[in-house]
N, C-alpha and C positions, 0 to 999 in steps of 0.2 A: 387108551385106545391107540392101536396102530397110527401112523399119520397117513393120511389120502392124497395125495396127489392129483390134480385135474388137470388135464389138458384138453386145449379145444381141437378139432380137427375141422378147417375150414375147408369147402371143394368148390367153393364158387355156387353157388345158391342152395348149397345142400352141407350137413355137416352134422357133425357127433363132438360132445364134450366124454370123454374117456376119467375113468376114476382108477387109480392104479393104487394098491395097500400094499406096501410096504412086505409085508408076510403073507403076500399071494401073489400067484401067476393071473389067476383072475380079473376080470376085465369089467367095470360096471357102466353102463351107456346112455344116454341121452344123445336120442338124435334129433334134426330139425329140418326142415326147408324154407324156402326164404320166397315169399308171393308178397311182391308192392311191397317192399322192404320190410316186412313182417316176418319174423322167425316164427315160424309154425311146429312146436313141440311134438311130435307124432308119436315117441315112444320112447322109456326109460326100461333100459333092462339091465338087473342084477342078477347074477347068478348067486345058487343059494350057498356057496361054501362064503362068499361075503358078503352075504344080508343080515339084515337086525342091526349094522353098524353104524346105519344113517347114511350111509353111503345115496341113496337116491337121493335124500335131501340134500346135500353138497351137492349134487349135481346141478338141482335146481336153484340153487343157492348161485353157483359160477353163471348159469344162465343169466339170472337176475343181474348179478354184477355187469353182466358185459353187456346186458341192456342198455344198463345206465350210462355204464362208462360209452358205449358207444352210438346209442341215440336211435335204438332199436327198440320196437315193441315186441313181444311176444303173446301168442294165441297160443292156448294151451288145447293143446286135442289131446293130448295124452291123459286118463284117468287122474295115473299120481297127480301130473304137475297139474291139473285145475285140485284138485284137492288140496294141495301146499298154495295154493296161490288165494283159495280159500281160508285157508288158515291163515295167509298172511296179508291185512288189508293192506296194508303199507306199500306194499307190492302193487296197488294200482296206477301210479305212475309210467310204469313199462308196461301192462296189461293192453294187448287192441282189440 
């Protein structure tokens, strides 16, 4: 597999984690808003010349991470991500 690259992009109570491949100009997205310190997941989008690669799951993967690491919950409004957060109980520590 290509490597992925995520970066966050913070805007002050609003913000997108970006997946950038290696062998693409393509751009995969998780974006968020932030109510009573709660990141609120609203919508993951992958364009299809870089999907199937797991690419939305690393995004919500980076999400997860920066919960943890930085003492935030996440509410998943987005389809995908309640469905990876589904699949993964472990993940309920940063769930609100």
């Amino acid at each position: 597999m290509v490597g992925i690259t995520i970066t966050k992009h913070d805007r002050g109570g609003a913000g997108e984690y970006q997946a950038h491949l290696a062998d693409s100009d393509a751009i995969g997205r998780l974006t968020w808003v932030e109510r009573d310190g709660v990141h609120i997941a609203d919508h993951t989008l992958v364009p299809p010349e870089i999907g199937g690669r797991g690419v939305a799951a690393r995004l919500v993967e980076a999400l997860v991470a920066d919960a943890r690491e930085n003492g935030f919950k996440v509410e998943p409004m987005c389809s995908y991500v309640e469905v990876a957060f589904r699949r993964h109980p472990d993940w309920a520590d940063v769930r609100a």
